[in-house]
Backbone as numpy.savetxt, mean C-alpha at the origin, in Angstrom:
# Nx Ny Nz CAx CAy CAz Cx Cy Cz
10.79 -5.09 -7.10 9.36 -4.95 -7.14 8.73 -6.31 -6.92
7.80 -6.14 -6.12 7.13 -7.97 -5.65 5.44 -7.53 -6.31
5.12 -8.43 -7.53 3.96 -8.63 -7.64 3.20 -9.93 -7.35
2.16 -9.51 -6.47 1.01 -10.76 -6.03 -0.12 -10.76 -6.93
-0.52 -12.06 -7.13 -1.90 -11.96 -8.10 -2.87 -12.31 -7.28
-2.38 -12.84 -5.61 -3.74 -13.57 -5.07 -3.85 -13.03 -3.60
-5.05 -13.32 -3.60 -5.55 -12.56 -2.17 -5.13 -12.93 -1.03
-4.35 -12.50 0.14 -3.83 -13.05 1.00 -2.98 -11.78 1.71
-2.00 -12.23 3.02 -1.34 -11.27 3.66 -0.08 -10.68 3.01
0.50 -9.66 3.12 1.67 -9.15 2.43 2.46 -8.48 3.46
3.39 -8.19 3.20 4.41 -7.33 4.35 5.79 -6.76 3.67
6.05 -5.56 4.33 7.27 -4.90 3.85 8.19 -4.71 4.87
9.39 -4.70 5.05 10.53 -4.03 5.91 11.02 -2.94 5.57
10.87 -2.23 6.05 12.37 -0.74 5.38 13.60 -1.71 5.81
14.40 -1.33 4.97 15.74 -1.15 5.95 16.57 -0.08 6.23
15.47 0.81 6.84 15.82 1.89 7.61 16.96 2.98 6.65
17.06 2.67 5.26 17.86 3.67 4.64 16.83 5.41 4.55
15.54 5.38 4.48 14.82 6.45 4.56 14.74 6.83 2.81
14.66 5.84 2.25 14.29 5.49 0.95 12.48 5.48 0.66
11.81 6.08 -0.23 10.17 6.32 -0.02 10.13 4.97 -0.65
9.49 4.55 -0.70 8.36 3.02 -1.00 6.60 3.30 -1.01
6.04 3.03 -1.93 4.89 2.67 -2.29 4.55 1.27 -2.41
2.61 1.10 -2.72 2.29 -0.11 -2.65 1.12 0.95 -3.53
1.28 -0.23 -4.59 -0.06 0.17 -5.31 -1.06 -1.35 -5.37
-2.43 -1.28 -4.82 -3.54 -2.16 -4.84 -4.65 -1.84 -6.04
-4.70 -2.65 -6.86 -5.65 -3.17 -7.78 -6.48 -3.43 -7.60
-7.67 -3.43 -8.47 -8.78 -4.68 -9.07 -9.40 -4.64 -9.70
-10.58 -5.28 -9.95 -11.61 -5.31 -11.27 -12.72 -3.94 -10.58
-13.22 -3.37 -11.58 -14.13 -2.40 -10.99 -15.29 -2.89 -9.96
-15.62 -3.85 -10.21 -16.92 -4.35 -9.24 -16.44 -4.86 -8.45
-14.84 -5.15 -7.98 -14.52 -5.97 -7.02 -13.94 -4.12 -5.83
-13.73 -5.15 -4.34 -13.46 -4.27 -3.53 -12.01 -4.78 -3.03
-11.39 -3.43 -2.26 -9.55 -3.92 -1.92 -10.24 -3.55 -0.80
-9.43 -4.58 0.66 -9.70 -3.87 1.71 -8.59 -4.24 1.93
-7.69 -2.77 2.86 -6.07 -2.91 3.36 -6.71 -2.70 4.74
-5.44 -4.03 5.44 -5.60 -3.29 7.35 -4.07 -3.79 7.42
-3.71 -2.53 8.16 -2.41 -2.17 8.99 -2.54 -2.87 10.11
-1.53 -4.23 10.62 -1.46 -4.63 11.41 -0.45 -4.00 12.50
0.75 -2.98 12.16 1.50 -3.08 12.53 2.25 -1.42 11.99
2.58 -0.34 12.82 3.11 0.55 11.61 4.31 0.83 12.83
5.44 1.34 12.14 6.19 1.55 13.12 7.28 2.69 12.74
6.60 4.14 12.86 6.92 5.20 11.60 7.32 6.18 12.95
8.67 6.71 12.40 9.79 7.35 13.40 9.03 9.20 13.12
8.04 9.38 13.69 7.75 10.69 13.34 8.79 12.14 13.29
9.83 11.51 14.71 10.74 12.23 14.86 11.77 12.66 13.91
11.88 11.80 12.74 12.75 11.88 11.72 11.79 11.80 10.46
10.87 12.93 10.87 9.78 13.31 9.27 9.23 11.90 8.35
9.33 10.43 9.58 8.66 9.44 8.73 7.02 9.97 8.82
6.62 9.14 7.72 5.03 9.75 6.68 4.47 8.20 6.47
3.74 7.92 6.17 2.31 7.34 6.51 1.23 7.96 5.32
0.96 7.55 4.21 -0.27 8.27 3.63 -1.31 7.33 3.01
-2.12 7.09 3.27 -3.05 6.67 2.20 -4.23 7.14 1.54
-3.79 6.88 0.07 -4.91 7.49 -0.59 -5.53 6.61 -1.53
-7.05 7.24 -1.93 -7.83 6.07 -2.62 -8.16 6.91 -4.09
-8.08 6.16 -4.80 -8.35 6.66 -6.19 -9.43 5.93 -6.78
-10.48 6.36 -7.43 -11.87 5.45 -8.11 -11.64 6.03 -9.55
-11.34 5.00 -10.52 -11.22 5.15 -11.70 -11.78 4.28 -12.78
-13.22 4.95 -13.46 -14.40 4.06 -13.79 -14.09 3.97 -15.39
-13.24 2.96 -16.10 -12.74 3.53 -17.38 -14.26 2.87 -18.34
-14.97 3.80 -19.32 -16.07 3.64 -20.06 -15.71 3.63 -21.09
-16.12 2.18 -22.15 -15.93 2.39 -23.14 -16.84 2.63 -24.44
């Protein structure tokens, strides 16, 4: 597991075992995440997947 605390570029490799991998992105509620895909290189032919989803979670105390 690789955790970053600071803002900057990141990158993953498979190594092609067909093992699932996630990336979970953080932050403070008033702050914003912006992800850009430079690069995807997903074998559709062999049921590779691609998903992203956004979750807004406003915790009140």
């Amino acid at each position: 597991m690789l955790v970053g605390l600071e803002e900057g570029t990141y990158y993953y490799k498979s190594r092609g075992t067909g093992d699932v991998c996630g990336v979970y992105l953080l932050s403070q509620p008033d702050e914003a995440v912006q992800v850009s895909f430079d690069y995807l290189n997903v074998d559709c032919e062999s049921d590779g997947l691609v998903s992203v989803s956004i979750l807004c979670y406003r915790c009140c105390s």
